[in-house]
C-alpha positions in Angstrom: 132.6 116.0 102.2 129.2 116.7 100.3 128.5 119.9 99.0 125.3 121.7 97.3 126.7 120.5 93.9 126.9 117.2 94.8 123.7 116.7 96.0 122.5 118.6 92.6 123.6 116.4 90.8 122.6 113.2 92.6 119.1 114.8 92.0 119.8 115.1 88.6 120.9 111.7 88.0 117.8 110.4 90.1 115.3 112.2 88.2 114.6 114.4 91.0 113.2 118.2 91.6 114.2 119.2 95.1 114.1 122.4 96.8 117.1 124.7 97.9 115.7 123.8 101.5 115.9 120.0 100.5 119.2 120.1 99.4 120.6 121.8 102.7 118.9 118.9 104.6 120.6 116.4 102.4 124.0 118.1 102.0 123.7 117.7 106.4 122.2 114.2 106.0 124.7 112.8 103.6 127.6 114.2 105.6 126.3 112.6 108.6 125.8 109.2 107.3 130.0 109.5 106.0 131.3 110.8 109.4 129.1 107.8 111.1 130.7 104.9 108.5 134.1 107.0 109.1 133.4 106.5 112.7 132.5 102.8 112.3 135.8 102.2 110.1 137.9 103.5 112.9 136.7 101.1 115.2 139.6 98.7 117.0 137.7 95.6 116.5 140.7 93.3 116.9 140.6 90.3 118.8 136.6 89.6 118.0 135.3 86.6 116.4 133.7 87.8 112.9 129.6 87.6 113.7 127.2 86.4 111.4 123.8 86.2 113.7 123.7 88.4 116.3 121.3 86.3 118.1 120.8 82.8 119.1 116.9 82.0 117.8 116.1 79.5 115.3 114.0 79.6 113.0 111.4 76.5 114.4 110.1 73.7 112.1 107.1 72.2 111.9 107.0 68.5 110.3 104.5 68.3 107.5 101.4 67.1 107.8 99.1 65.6 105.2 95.7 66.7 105.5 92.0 66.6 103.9 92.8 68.0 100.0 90.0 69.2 97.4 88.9 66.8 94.8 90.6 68.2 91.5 87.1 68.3 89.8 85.9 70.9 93.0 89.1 73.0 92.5 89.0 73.3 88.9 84.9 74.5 89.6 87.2 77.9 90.4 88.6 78.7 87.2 87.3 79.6 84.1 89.5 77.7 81.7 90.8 74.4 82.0 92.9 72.1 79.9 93.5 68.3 80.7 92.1 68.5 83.9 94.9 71.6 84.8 94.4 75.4 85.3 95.1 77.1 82.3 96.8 80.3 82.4 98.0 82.5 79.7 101.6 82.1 78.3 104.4 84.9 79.5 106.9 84.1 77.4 107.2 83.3 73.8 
């Protein structure tokens, strides 16, 4: 069970200023969410098949097209650097 001191130093660990009133809320909160996943842990769920979607849609897939491109020289009218007819960007990691 989670008490005021628990929930103290949760905060504390977080980097966190809550209120007396805030810490009631999450001492009743916190106890809540345990008796619900003690609830769920209880649960006689022998005999089910284990359940790894829980609906039947799939995800639909469109075959790729190819369409109309840019000419590189129009794209490369959008940057403001360019090196051998590339974008160039700055480097991120040395």
């Amino acid at each position: 069970m989670i008490n005021r001191e628990d929930v103290l130093n949760l905060a504390e660990l977080c980097k966190l200023s809550i209120s007396d009133e805030e810490i009631d809320r999450y001492v009743d909160n916190l106890n809540n969410m345990i008796a619900t996943a003690d609830g769920i842990k209880s649960m006689d769920i022998e005999g089910f098949e284990p359940s790894y979607n829980v609906n039947n849609l799939i995800n639909p897939l469109r075959e790729d097209e190819i369409g109309e491109s840019l000419q590189k020289n129009e794209v490369l009218k959008n940057t403001t650097e360019e090196q051998y007819g590339y974008f160039k960007i700055l480097r991120v990691v040395d």
